[in-house]
ZADREN-979929 format. One record per residue (C-alpha): x, y, z; residue number from 1; residue in three letters. Coordinates in Angstrom, 1 decimal. Example, Ala and Ser with C-alpha at 12.3 -4.5 7.8 and 13.67 -1.06 7.14 Angstrom:
BEGIN
<r><xx>12.3</xx><yy>-4.5</yy><zz>7.8</zz><seq>1</seq><type>ALA</type></r>
<r><xx>13.7</xx><yy>-1.1</yy><zz>7.1</zz><seq>2</seq><type>SER</type></r>
//
This chain:
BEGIN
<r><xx>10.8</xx><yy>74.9</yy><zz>64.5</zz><seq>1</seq><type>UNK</type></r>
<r><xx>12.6</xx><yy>78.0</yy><zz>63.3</zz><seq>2</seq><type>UNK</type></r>
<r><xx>15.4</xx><yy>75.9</yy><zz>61.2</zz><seq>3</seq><type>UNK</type></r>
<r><xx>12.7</xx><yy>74.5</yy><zz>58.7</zz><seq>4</seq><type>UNK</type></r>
<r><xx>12.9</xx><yy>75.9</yy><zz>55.6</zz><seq>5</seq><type>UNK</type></r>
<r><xx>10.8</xx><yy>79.0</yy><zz>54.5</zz><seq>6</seq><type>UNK</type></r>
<r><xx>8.4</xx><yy>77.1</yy><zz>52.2</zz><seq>7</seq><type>UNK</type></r>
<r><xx>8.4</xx><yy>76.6</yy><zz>49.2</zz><seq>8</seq><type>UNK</type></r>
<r><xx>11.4</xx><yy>74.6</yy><zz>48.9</zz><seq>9</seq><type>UNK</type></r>
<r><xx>13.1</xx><yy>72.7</yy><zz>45.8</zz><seq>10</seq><type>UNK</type></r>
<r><xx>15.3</xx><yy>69.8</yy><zz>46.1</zz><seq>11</seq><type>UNK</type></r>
<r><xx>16.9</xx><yy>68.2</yy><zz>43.4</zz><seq>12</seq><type>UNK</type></r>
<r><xx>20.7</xx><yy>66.6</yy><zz>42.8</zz><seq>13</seq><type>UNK</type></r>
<r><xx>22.3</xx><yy>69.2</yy><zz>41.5</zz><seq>14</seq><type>UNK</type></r>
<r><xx>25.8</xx><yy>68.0</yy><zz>40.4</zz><seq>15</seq><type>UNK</type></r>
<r><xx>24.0</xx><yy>64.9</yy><zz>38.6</zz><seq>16</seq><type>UNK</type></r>
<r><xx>21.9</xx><yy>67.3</yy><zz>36.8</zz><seq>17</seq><type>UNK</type></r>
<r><xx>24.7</xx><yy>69.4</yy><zz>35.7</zz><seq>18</seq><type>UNK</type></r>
<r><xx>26.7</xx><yy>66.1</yy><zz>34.7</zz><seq>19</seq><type>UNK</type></r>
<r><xx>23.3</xx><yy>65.0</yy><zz>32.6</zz><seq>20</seq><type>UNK</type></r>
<r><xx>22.9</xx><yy>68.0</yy><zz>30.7</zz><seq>21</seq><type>UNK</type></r>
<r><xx>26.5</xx><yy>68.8</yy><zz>30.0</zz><seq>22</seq><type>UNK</type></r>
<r><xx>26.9</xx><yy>64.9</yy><zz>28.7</zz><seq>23</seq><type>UNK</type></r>
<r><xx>23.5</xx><yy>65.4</yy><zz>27.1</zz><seq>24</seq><type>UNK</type></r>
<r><xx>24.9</xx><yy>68.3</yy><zz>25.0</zz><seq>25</seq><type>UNK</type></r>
<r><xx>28.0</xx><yy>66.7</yy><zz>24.3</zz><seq>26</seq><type>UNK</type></r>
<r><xx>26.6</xx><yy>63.8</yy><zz>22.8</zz><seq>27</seq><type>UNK</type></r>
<r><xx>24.6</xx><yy>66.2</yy><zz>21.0</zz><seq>28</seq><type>UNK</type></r>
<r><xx>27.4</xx><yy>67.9</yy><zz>19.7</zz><seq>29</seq><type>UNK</type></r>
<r><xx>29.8</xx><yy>65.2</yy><zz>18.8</zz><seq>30</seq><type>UNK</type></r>
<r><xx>27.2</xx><yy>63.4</yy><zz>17.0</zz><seq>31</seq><type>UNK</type></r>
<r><xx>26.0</xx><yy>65.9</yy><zz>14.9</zz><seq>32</seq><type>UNK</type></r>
<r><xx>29.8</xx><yy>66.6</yy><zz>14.2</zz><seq>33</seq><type>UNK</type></r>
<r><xx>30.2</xx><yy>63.4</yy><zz>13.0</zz><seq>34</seq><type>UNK</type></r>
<r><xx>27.0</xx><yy>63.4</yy><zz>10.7</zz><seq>35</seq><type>UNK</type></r>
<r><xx>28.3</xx><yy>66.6</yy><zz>8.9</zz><seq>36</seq><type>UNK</type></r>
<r><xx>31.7</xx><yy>65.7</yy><zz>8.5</zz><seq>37</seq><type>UNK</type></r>
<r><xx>31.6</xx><yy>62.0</yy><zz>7.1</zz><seq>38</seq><type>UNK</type></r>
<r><xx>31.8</xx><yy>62.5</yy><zz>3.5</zz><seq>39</seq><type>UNK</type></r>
<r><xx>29.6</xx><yy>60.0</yy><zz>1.6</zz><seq>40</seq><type>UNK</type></r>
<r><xx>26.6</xx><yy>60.2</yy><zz>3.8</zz><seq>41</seq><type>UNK</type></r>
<r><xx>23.3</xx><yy>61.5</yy><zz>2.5</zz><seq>42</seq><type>UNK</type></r>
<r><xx>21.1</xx><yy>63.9</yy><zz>3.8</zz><seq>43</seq><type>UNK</type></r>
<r><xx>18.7</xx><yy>61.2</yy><zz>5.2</zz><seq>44</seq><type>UNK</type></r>
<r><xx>21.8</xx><yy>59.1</yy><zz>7.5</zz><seq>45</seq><type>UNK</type></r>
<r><xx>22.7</xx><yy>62.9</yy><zz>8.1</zz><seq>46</seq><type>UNK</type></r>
<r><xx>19.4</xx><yy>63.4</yy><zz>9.7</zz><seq>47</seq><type>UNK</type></r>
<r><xx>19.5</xx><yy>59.8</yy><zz>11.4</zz><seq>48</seq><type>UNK</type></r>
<r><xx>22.4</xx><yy>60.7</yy><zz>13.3</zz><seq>49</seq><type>UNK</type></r>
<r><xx>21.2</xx><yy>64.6</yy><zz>14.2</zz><seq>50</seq><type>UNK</type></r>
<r><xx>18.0</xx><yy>62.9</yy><zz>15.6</zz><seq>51</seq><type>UNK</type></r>
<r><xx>19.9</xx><yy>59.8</yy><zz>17.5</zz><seq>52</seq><type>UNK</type></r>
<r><xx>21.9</xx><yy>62.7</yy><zz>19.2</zz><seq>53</seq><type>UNK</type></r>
<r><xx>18.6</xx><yy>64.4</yy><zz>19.9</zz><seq>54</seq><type>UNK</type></r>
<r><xx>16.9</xx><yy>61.8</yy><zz>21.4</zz><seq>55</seq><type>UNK</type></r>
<r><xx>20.0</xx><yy>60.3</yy><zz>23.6</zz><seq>56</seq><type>UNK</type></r>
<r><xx>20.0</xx><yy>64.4</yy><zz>24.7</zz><seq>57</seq><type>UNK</type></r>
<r><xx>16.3</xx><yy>64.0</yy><zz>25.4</zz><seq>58</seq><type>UNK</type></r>
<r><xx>16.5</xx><yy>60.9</yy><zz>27.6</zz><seq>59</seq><type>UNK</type></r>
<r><xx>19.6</xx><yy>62.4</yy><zz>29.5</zz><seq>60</seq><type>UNK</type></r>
<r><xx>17.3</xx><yy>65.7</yy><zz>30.4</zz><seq>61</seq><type>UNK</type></r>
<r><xx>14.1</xx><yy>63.8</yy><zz>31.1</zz><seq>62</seq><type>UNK</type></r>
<r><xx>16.7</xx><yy>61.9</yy><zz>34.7</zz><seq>63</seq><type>UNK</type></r>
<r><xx>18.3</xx><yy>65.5</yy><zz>35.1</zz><seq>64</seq><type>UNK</type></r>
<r><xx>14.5</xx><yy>67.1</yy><zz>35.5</zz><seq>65</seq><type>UNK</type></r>
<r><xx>13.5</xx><yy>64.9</yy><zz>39.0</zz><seq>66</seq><type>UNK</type></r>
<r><xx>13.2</xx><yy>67.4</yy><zz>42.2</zz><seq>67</seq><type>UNK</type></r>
<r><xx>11.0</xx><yy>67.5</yy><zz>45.1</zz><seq>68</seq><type>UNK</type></r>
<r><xx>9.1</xx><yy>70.8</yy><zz>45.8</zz><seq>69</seq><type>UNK</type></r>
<r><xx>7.4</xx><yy>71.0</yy><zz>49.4</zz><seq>70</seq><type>UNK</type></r>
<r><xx>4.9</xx><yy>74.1</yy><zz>49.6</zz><seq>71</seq><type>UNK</type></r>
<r><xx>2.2</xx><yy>74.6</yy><zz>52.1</zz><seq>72</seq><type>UNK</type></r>
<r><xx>0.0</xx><yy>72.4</yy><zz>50.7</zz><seq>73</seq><type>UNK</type></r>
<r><xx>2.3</xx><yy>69.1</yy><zz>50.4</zz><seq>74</seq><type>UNK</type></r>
<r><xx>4.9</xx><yy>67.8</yy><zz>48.3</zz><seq>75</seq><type>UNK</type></r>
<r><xx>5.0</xx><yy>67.7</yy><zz>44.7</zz><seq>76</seq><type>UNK</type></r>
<r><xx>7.4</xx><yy>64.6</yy><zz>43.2</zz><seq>77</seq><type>UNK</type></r>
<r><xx>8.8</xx><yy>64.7</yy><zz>40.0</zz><seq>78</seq><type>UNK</type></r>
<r><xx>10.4</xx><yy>61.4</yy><zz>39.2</zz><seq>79</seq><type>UNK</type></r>
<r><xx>11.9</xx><yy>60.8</yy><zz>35.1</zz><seq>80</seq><type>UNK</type></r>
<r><xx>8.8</xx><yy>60.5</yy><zz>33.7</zz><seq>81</seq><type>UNK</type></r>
<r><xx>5.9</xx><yy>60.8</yy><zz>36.1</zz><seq>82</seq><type>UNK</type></r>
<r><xx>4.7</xx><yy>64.1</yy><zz>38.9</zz><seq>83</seq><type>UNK</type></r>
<r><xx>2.4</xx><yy>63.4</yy><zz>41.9</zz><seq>84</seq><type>UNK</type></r>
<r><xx>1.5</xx><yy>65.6</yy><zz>44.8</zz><seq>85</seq><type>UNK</type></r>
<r><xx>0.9</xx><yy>64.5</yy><zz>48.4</zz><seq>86</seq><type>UNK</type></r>
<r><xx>-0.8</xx><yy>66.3</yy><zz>50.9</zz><seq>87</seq><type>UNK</type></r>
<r><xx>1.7</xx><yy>66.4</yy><zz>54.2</zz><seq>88</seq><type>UNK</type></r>
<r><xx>-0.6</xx><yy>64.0</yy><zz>55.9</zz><seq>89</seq><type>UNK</type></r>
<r><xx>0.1</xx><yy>61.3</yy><zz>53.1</zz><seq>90</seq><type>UNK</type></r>
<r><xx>3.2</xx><yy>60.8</yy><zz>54.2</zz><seq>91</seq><type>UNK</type></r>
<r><xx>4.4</xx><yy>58.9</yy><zz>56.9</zz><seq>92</seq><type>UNK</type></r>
<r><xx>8.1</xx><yy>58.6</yy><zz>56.6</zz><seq>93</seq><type>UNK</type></r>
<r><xx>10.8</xx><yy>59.8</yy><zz>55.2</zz><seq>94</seq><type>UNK</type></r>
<r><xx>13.5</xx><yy>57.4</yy><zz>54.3</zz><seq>95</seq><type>UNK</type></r>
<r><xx>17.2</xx><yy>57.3</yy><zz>53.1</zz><seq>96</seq><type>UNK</type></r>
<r><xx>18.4</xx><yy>54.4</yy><zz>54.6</zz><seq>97</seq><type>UNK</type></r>
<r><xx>22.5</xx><yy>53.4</yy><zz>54.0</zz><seq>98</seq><type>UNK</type></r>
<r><xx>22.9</xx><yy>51.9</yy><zz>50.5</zz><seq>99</seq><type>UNK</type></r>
<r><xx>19.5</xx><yy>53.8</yy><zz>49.4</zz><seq>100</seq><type>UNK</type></r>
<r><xx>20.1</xx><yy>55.3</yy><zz>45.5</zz><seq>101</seq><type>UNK</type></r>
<r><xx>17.5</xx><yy>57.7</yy><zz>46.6</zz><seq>102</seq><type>UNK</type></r>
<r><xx>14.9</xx><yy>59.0</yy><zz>49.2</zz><seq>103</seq><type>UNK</type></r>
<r><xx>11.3</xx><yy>56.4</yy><zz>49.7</zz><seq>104</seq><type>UNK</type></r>
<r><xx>8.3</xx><yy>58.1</yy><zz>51.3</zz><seq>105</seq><type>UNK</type></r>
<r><xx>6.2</xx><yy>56.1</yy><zz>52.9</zz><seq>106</seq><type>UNK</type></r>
<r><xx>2.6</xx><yy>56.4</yy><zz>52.3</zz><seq>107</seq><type>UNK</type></r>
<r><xx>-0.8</xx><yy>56.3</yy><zz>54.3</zz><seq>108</seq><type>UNK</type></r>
<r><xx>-2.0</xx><yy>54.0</yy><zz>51.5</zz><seq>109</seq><type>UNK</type></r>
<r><xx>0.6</xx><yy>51.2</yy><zz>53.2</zz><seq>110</seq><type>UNK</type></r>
<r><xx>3.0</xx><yy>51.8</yy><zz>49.7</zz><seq>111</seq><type>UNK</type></r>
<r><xx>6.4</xx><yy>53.4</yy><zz>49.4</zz><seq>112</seq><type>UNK</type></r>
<r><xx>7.0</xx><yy>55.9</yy><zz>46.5</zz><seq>113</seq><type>UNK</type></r>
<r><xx>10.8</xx><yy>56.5</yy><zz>45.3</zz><seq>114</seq><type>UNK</type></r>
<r><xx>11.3</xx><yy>60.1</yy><zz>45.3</zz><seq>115</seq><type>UNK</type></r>
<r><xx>14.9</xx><yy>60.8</yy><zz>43.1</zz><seq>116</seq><type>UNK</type></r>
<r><xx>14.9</xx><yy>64.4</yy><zz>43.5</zz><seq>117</seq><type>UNK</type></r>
<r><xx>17.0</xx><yy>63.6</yy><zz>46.8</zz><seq>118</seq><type>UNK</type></r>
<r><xx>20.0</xx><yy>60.9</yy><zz>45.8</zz><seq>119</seq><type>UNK</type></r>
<r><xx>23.2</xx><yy>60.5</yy><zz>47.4</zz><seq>120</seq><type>UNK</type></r>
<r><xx>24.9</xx><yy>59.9</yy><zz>44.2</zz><seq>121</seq><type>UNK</type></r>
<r><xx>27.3</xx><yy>62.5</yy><zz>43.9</zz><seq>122</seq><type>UNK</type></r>
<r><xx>26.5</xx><yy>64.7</yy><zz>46.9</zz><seq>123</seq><type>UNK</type></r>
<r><xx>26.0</xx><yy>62.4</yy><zz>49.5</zz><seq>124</seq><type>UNK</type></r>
<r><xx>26.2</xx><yy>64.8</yy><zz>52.2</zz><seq>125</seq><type>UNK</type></r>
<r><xx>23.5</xx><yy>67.1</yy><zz>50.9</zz><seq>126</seq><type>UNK</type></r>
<r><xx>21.0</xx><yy>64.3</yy><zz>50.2</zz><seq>127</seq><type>UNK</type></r>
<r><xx>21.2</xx><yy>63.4</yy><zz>53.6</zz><seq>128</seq><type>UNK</type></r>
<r><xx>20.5</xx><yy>67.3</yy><zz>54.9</zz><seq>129</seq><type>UNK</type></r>
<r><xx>18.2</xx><yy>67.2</yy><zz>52.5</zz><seq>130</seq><type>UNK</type></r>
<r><xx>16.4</xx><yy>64.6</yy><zz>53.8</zz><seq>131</seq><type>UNK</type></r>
<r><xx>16.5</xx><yy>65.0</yy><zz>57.1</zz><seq>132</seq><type>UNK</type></r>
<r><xx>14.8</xx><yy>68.7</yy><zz>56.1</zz><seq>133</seq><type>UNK</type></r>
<r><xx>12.0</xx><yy>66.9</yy><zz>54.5</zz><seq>134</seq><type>UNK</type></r>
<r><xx>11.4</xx><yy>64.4</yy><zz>57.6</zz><seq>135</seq><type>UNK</type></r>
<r><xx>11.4</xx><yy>67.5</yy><zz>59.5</zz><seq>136</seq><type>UNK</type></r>
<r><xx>8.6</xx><yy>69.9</yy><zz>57.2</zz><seq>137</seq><type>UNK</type></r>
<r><xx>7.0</xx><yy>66.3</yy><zz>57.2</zz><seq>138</seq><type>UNK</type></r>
<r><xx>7.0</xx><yy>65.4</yy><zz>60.6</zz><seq>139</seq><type>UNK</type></r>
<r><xx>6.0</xx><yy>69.3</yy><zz>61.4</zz><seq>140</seq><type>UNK</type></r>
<r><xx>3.2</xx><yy>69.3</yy><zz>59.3</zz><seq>141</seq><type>UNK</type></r>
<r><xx>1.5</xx><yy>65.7</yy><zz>59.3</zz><seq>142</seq><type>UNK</type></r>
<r><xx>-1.2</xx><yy>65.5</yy><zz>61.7</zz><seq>143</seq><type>UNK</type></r>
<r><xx>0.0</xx><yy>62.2</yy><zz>64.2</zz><seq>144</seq><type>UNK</type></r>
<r><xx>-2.1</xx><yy>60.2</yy><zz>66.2</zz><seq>145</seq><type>UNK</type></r>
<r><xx>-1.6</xx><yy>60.9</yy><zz>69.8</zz><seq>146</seq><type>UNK</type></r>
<r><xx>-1.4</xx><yy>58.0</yy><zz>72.6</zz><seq>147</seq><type>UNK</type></r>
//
């Protein structure tokens, strides 16, 4: 299997998190624009609006941080606000069935876990390589029953 990946390997959505972050600073911006140029406003409406901007900039970094990292021990998910590792023989399949807003992994524990480091939102093309190349490191390194 020489076209597997040298490990470790990061996926993640790349144009969505460069869309997040630049509207994340943006709103930033604009809104703390707006709190120092309205006249009339006192230092504590000032500081609302600073802080609004902040956290709306917050929430649009905490869905730009999602990735997938497989290493030689398993995979590491890093969904918005939660990170779980899996040993390779955890998972069973890797899925990104048509109409999918992101890859599932099916478990050994008979549940599915959503892993959004590998969406076809903007970059449809590369989710897909992306997940076939994490079928494949699974798939290569999961120990399978054999008939």
């Amino acid at each position: 299997m020489s076209d597997l990946p040298t490990l470790p390997v990061t996926f993640r959505p790349g144009r969505t998190r460069v869309v997040l972050l630049t509207a994340g600073v943006a709103i930033f911006v604009v809104i703390t624009a707006v709190a120092l140029l309205l006249e009339g406003l006192g230092p504590g409406e000032r500081l609302s609006f600073i802080v609004t901007g902040a956290l709306m900039a917050g929430v649009l970094a905490m869905l730009a941080r999602v990735k997938v990292v497989a290493d030689e021990t398993g995979v590491t998910v890093v969904n918005i606000a939660t990170r779980r590792h899996l040993d390779w023989p955890e998972i069973l399949h890797v899925n990104l069935r048509p109409g999918d807003p992101w890859v599932f992994l099916d478990l050994s524990d008979g549940t599915s876990m959503p892993a959004l480091g590998i969406q076809p939102g903007i970059a449809k093309e590369r989710a897909i390589a992306d997940a076939r190349t994490l079928r494949a490191l699974a798939e290569a390194r999961s120990p399978r029953d054999l008939p």
